[in-house]
mmCIF file of the N, C-alpha and C atoms, coordinates in Angstrom:
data_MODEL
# 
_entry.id   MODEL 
# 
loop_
_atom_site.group_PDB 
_atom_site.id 
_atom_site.type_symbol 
_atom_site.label_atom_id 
_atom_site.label_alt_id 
_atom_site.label_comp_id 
_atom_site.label_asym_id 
_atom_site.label_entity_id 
_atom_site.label_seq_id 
_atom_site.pdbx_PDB_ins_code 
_atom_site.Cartn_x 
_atom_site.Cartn_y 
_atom_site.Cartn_z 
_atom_site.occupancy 
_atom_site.B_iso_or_equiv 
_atom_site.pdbx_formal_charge 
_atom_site.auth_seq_id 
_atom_site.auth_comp_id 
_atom_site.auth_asym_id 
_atom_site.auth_atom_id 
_atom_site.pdbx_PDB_model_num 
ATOM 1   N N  . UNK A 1 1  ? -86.978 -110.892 -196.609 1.00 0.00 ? 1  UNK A N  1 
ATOM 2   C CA . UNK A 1 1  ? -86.691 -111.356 -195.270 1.00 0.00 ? 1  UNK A CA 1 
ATOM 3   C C  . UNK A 1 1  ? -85.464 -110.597 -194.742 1.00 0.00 ? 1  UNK A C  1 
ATOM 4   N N  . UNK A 1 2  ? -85.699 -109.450 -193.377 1.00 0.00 ? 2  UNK A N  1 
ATOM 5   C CA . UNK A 1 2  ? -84.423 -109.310 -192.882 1.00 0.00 ? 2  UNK A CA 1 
ATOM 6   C C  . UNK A 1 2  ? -83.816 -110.733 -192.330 1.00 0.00 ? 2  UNK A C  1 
ATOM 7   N N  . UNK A 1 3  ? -82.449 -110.300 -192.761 1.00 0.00 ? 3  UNK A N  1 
ATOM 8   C CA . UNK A 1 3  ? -81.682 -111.343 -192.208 1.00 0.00 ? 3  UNK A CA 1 
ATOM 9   C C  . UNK A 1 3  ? -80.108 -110.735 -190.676 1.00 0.00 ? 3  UNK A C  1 
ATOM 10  N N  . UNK A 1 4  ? -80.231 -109.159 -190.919 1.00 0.00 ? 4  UNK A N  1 
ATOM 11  C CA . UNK A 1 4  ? -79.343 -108.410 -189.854 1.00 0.00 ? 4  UNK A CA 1 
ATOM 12  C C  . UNK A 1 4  ? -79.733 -107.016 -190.198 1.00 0.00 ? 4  UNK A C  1 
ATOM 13  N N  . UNK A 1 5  ? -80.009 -106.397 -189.071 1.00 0.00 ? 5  UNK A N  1 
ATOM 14  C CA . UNK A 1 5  ? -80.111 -104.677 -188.819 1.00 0.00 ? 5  UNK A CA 1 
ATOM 15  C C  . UNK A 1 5  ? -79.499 -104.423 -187.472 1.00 0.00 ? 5  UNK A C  1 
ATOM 16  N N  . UNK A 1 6  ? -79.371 -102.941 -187.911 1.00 0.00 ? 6  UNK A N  1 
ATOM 17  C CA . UNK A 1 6  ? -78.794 -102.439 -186.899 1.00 0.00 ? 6  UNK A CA 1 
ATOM 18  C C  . UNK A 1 6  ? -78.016 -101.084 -187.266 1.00 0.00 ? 6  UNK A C  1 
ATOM 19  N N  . UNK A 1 7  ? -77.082 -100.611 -187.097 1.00 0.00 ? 7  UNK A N  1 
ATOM 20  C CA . UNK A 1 7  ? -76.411 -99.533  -186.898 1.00 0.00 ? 7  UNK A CA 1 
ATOM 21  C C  . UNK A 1 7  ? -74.874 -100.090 -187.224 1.00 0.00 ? 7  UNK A C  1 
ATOM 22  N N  . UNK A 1 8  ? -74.678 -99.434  -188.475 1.00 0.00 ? 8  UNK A N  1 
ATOM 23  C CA . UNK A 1 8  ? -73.094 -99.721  -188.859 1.00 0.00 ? 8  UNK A CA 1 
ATOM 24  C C  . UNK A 1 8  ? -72.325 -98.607  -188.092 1.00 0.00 ? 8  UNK A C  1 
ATOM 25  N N  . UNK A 1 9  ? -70.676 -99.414  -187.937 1.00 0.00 ? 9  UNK A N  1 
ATOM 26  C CA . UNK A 1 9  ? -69.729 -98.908  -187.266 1.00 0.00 ? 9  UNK A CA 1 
ATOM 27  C C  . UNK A 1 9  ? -68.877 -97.925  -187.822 1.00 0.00 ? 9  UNK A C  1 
ATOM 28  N N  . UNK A 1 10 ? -69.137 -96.825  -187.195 1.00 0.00 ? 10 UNK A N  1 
ATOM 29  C CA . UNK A 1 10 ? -67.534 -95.727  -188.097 1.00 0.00 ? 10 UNK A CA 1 
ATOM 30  C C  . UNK A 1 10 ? -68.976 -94.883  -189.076 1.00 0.00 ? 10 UNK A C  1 
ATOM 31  N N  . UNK A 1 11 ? -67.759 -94.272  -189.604 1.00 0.00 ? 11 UNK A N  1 
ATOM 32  C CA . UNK A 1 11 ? -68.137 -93.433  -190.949 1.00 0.00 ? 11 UNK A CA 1 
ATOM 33  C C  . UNK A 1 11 ? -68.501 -94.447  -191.734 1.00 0.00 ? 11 UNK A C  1 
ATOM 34  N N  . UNK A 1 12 ? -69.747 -93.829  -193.025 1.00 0.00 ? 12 UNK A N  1 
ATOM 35  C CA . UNK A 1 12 ? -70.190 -94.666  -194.012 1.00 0.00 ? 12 UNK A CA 1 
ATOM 36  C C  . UNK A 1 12 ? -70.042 -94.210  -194.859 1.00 0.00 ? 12 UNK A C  1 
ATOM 37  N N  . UNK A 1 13 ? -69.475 -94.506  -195.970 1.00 0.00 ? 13 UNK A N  1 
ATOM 38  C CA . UNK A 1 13 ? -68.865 -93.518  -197.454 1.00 0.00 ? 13 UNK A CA 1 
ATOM 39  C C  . UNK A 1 13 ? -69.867 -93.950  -198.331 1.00 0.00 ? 13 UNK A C  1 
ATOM 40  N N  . UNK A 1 14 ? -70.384 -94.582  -198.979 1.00 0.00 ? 14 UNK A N  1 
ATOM 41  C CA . UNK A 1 14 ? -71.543 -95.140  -199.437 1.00 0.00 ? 14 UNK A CA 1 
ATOM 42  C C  . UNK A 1 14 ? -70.562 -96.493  -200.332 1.00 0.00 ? 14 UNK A C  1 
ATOM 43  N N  . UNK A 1 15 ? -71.350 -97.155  -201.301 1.00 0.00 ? 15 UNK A N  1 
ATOM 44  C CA . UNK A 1 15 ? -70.740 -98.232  -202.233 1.00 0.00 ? 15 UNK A CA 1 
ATOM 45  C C  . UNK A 1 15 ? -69.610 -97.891  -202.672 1.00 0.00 ? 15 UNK A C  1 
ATOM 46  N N  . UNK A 1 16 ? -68.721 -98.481  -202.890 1.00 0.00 ? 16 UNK A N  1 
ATOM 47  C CA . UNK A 1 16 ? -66.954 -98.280  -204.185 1.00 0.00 ? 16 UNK A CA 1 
ATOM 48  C C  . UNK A 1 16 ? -66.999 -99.569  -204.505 1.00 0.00 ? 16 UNK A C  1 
ATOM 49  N N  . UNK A 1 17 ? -66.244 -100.333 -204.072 1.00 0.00 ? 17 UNK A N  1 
ATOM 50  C CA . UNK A 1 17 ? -66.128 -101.665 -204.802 1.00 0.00 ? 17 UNK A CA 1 
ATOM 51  C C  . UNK A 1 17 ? -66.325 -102.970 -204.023 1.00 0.00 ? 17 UNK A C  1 
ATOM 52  N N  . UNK A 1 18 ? -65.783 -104.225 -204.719 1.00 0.00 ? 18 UNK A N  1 
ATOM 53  C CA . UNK A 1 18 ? -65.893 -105.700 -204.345 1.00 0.00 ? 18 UNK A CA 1 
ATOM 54  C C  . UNK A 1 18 ? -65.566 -105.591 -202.889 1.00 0.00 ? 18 UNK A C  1 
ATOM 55  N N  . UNK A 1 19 ? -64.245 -104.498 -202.368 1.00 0.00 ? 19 UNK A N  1 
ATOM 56  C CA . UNK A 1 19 ? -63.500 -104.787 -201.428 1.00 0.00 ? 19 UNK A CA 1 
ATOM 57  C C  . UNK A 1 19 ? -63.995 -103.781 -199.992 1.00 0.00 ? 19 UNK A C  1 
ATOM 58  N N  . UNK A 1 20 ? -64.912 -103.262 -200.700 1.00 0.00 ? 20 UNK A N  1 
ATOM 59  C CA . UNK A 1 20 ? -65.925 -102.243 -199.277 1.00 0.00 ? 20 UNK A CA 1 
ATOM 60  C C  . UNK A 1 20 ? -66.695 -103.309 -198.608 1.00 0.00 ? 20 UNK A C  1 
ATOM 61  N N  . UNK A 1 21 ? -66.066 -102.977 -197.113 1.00 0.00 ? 21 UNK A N  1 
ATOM 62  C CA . UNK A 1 21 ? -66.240 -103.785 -195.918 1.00 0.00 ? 21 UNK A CA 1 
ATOM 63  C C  . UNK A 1 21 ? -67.581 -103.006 -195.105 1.00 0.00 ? 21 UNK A C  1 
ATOM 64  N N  . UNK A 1 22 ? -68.650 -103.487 -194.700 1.00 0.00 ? 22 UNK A N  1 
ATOM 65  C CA . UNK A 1 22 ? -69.676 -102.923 -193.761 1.00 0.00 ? 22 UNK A CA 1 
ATOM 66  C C  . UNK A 1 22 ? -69.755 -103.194 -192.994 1.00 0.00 ? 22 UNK A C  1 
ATOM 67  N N  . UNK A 1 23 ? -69.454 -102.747 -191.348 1.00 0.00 ? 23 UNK A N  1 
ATOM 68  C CA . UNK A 1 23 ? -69.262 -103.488 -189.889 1.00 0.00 ? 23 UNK A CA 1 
ATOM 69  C C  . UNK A 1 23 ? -70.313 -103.304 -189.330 1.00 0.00 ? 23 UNK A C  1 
ATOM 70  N N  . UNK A 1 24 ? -71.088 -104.356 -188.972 1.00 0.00 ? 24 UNK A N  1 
ATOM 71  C CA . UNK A 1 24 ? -72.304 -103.444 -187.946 1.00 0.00 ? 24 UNK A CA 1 
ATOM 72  C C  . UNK A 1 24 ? -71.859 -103.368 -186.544 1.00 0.00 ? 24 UNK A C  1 
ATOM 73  N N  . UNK A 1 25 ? -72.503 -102.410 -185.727 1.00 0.00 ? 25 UNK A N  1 
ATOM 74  C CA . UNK A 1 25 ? -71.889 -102.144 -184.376 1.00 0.00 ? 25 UNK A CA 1 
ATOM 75  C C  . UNK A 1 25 ? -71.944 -103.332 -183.572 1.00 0.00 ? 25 UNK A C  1 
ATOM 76  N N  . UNK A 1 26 ? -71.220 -103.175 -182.293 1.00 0.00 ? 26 UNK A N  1 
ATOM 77  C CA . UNK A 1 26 ? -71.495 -104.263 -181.823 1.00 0.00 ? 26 UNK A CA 1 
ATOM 78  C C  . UNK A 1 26 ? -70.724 -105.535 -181.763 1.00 0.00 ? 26 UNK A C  1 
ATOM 79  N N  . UNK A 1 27 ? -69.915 -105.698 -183.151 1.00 0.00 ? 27 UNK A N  1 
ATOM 80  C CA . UNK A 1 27 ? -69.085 -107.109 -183.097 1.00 0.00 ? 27 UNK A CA 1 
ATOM 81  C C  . UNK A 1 27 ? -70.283 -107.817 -184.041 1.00 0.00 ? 27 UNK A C  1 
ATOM 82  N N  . UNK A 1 28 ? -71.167 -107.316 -184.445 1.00 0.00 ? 28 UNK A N  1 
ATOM 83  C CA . UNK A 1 28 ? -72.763 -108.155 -184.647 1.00 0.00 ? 28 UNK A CA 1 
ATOM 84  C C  . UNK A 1 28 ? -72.215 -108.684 -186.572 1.00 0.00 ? 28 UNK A C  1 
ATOM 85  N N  . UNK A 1 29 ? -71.649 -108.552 -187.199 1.00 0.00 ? 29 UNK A N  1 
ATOM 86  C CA . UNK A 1 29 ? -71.157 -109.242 -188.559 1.00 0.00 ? 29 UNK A CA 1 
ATOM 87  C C  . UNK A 1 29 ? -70.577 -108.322 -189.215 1.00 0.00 ? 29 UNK A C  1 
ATOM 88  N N  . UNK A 1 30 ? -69.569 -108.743 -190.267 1.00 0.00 ? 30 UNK A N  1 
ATOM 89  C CA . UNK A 1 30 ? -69.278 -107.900 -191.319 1.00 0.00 ? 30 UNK A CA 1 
ATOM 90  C C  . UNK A 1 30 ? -69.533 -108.330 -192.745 1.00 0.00 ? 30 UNK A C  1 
ATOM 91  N N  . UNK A 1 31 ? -69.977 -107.492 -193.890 1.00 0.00 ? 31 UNK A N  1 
ATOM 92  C CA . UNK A 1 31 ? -70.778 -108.535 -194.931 1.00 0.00 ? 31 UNK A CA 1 
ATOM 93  C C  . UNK A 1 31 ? -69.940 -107.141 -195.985 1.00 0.00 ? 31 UNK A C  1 
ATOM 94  N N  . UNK A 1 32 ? -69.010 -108.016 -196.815 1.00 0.00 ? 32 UNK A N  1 
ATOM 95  C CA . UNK A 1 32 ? -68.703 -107.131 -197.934 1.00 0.00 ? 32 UNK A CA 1 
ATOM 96  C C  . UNK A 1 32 ? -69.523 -107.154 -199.134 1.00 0.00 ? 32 UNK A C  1 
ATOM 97  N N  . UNK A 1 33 ? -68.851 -106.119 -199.779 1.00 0.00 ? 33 UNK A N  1 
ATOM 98  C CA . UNK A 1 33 ? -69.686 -105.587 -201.110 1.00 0.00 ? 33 UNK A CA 1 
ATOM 99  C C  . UNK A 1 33 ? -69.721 -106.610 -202.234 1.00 0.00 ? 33 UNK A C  1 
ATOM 100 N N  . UNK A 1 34 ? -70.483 -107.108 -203.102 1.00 0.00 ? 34 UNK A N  1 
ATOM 101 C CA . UNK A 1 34 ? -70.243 -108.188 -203.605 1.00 0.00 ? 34 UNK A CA 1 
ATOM 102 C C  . UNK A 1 34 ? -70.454 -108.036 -205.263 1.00 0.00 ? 34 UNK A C  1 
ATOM 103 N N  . UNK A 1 35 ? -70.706 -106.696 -205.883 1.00 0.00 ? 35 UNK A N  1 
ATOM 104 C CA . UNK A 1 35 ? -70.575 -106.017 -206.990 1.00 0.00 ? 35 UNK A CA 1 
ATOM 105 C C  . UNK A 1 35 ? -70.565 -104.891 -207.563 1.00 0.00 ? 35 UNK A C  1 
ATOM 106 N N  . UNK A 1 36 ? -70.121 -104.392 -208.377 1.00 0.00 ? 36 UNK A N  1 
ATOM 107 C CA . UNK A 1 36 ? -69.102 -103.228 -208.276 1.00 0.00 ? 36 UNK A CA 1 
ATOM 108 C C  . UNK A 1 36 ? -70.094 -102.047 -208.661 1.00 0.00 ? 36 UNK A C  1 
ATOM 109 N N  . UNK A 1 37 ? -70.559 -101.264 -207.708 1.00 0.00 ? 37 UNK A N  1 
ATOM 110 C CA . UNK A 1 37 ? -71.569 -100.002 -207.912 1.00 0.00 ? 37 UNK A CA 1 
ATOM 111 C C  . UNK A 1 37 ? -70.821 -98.637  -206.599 1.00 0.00 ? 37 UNK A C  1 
ATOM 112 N N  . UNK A 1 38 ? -70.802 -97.957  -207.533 1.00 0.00 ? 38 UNK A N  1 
ATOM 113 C CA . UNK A 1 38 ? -69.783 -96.590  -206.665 1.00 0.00 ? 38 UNK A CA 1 
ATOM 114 C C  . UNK A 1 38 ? -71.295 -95.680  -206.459 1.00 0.00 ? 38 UNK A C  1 
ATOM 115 N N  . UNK A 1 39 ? -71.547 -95.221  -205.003 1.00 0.00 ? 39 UNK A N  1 
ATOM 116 C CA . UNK A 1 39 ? -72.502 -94.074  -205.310 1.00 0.00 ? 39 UNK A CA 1 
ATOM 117 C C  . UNK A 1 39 ? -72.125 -93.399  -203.802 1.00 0.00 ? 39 UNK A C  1 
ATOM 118 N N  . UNK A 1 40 ? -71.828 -92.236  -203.302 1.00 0.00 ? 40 UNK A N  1 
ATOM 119 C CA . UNK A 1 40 ? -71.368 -91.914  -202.630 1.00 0.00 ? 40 UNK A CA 1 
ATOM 120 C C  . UNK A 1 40 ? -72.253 -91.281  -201.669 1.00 0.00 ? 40 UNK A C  1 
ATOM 121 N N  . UNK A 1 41 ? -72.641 -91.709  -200.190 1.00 0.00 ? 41 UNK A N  1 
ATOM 122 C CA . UNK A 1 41 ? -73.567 -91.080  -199.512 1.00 0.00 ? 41 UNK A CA 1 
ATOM 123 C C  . UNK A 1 41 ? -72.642 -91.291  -198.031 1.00 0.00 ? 41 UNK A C  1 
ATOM 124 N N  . UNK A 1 42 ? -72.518 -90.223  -197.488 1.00 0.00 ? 42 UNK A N  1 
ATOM 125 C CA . UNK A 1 42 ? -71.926 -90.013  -196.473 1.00 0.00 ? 42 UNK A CA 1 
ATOM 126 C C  . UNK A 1 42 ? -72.646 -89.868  -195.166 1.00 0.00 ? 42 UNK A C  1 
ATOM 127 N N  . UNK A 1 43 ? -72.627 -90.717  -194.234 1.00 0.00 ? 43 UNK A N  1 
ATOM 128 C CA . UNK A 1 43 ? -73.463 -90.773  -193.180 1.00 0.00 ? 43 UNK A CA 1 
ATOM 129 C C  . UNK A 1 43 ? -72.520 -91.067  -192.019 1.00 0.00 ? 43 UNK A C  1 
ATOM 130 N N  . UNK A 1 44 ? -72.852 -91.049  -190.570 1.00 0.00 ? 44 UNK A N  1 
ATOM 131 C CA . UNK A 1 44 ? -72.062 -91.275  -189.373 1.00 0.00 ? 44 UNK A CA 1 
ATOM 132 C C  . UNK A 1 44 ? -72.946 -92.490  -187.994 1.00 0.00 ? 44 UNK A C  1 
ATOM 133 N N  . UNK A 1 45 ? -72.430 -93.624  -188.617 1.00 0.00 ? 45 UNK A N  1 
ATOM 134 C CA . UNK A 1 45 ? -72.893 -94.602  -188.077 1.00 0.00 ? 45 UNK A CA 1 
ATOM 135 C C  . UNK A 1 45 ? -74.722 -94.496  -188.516 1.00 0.00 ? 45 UNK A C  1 
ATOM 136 N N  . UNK A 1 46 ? -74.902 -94.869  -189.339 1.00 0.00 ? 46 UNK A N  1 
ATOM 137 C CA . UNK A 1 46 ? -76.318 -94.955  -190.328 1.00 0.00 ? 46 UNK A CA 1 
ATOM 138 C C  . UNK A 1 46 ? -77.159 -96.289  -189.607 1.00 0.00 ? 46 UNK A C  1 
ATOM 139 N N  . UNK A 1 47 ? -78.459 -96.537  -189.625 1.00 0.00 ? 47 UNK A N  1 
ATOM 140 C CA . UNK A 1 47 ? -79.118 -97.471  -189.970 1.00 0.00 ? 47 UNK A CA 1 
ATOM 141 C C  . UNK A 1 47 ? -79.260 -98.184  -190.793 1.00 0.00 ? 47 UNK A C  1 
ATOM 142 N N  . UNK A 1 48 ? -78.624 -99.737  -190.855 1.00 0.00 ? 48 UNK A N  1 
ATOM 143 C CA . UNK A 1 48 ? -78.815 -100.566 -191.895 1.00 0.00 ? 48 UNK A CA 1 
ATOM 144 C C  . UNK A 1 48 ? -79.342 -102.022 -191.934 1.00 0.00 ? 48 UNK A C  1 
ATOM 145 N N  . UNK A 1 49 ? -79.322 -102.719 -193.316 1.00 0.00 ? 49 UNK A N  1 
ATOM 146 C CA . UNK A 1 49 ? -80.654 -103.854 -192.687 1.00 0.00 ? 49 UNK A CA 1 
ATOM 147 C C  . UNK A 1 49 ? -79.778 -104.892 -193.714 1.00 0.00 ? 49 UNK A C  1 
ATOM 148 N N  . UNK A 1 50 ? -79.575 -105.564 -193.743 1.00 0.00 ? 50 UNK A N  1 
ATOM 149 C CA . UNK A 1 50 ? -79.565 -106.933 -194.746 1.00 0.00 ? 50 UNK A CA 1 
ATOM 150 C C  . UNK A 1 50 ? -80.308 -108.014 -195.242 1.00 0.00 ? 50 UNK A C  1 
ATOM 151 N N  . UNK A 1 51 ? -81.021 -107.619 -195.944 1.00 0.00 ? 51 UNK A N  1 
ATOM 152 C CA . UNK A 1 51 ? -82.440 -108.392 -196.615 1.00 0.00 ? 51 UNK A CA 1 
ATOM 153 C C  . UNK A 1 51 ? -81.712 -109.348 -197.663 1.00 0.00 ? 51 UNK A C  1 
ATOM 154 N N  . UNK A 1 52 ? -82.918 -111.030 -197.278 1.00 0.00 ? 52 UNK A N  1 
ATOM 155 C CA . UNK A 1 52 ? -82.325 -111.690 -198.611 1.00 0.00 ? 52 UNK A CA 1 
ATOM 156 C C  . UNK A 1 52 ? -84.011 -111.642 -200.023 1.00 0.00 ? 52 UNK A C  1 
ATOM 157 N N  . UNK A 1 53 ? -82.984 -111.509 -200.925 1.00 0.00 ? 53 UNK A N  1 
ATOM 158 C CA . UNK A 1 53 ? -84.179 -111.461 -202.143 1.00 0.00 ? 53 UNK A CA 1 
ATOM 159 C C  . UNK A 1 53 ? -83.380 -111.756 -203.337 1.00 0.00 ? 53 UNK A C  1 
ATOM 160 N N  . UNK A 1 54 ? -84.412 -112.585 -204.135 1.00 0.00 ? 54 UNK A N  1 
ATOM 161 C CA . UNK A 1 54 ? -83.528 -112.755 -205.691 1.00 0.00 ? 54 UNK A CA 1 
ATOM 162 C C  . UNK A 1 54 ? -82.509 -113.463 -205.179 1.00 0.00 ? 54 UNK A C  1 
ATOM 163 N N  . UNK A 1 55 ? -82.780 -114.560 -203.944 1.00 0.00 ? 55 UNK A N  1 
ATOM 164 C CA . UNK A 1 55 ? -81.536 -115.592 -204.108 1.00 0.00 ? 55 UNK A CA 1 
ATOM 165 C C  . UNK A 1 55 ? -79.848 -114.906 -203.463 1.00 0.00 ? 55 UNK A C  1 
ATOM 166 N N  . UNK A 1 56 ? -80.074 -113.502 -203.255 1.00 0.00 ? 56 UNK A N  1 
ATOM 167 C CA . UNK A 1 56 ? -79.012 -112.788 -202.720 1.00 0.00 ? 56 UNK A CA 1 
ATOM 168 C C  . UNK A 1 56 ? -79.215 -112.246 -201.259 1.00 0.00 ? 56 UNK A C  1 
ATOM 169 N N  . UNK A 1 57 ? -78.701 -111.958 -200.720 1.00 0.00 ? 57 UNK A N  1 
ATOM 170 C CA . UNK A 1 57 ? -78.483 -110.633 -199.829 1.00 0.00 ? 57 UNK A CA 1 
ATOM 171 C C  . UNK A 1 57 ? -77.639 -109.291 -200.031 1.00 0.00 ? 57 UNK A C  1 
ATOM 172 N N  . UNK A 1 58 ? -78.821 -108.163 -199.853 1.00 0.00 ? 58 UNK A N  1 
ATOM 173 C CA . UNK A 1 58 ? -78.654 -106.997 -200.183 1.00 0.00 ? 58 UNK A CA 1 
ATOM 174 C C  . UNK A 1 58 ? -78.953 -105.993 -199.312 1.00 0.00 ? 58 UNK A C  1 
ATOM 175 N N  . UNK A 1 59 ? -78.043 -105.121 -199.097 1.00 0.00 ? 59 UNK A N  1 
ATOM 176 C CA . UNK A 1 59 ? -77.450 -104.021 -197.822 1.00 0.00 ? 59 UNK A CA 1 
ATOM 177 C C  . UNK A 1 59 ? -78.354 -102.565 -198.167 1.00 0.00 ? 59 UNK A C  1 
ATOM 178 N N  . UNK A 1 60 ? -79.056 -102.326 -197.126 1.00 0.00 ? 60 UNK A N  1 
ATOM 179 C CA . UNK A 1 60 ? -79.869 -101.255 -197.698 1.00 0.00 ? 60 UNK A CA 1 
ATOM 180 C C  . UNK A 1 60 ? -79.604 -100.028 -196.040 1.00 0.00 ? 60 UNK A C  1 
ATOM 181 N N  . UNK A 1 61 ? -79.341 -99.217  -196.736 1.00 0.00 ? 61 UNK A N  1 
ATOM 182 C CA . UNK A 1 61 ? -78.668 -98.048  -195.334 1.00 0.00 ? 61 UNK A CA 1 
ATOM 183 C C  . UNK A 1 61 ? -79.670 -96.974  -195.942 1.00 0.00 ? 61 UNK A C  1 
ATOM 184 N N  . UNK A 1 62 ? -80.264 -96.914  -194.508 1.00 0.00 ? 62 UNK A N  1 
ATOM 185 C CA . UNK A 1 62 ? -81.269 -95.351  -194.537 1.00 0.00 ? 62 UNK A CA 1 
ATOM 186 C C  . UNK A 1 62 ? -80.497 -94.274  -195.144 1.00 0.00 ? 62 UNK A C  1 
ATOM 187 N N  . UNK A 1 63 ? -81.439 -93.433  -195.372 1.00 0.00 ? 63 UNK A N  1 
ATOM 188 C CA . UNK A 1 63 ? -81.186 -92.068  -196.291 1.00 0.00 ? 63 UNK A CA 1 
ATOM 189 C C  . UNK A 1 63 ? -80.573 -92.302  -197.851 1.00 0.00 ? 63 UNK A C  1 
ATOM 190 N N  . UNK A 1 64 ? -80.458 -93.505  -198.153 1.00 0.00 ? 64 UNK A N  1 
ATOM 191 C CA . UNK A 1 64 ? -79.803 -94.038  -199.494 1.00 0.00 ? 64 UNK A CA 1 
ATOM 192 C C  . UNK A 1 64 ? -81.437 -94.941  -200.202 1.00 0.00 ? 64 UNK A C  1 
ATOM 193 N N  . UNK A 1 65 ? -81.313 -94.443  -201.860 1.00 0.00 ? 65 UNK A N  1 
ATOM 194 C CA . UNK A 1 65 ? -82.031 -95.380  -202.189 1.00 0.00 ? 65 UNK A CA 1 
ATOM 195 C C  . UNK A 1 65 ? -82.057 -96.685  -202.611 1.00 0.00 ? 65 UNK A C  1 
ATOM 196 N N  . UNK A 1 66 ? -80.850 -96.808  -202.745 1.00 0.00 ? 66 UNK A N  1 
ATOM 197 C CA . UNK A 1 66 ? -80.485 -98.019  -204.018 1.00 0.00 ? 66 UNK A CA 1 
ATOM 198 C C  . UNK A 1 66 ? -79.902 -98.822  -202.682 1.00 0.00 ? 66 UNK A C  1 
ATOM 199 N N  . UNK A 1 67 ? -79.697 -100.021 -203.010 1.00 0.00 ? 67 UNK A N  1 
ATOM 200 C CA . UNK A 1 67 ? -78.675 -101.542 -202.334 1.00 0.00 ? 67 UNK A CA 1 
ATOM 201 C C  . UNK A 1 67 ? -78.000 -101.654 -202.888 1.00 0.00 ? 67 UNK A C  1 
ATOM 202 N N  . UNK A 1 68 ? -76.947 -102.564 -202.377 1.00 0.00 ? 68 UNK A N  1 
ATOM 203 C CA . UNK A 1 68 ? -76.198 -102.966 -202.830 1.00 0.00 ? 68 UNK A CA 1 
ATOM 204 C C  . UNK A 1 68 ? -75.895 -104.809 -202.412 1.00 0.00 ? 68 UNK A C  1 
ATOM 205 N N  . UNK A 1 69 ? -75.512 -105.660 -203.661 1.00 0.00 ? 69 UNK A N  1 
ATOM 206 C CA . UNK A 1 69 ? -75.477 -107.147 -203.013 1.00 0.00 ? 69 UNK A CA 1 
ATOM 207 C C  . UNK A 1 69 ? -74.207 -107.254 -202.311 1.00 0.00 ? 69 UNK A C  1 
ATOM 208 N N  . UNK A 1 70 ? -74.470 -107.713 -201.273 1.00 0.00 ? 70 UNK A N  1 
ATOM 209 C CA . UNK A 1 70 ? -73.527 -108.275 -200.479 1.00 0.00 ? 70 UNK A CA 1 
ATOM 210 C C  . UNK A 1 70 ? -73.045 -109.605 -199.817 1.00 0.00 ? 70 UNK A C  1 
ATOM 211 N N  . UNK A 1 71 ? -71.835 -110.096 -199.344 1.00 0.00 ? 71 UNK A N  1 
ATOM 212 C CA . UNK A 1 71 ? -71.727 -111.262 -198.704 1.00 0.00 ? 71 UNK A CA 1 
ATOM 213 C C  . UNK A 1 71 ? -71.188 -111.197 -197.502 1.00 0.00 ? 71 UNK A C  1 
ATOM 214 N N  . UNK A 1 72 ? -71.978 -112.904 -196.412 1.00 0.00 ? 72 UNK A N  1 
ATOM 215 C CA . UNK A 1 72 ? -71.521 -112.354 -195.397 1.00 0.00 ? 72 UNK A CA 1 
ATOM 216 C C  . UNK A 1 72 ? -69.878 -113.149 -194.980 1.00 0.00 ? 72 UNK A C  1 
ATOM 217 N N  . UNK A 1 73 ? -68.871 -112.075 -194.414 1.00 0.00 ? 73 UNK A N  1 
ATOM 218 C CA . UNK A 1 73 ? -67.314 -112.268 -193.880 1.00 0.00 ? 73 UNK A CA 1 
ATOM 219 C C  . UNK A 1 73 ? -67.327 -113.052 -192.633 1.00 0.00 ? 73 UNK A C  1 
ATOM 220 N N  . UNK A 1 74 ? -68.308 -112.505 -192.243 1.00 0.00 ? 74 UNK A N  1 
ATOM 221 C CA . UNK A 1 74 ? -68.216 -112.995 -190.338 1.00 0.00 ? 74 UNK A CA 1 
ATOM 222 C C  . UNK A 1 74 ? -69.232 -112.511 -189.526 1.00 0.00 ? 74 UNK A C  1 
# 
């Protein structure tokens, strides 16, 4: 189930840690990283979606394969 898409704000560095913040444009939420996977994909304001599955929600940004779980800040 999407639960938010859209187009994140700024530069996108890909996953680092607990404390990587994802803004989507807009004012529309911010949902941090919620376990610790580093993989580095560099994009400029990307397409992204927030799907819930397995009881979580997990951040999936075009041109990247993998997710990452996340929670939502605001």
């Amino acid at each position: 189930m999407i639960i938010q898409e859209g187009q994140l704000r700024g530069s996108f560095k890909g996953f680092k840690n607990r404390d990587t913040l994802f803004e989507f444009r807009g004012n529309a939420g911010i949902w941090r990283q919620k376990e610790y996977k580093y993989l580095y994909h560099y994009a400029y304001m990307p397409y992204a979606k927030v799907v819930q599955r397995n009881g979580g929600y997990y951040l999936e940004v075009e041109g990247m394969d993998d997710s990452v779980e996340v929670v939502k800040v605001r």
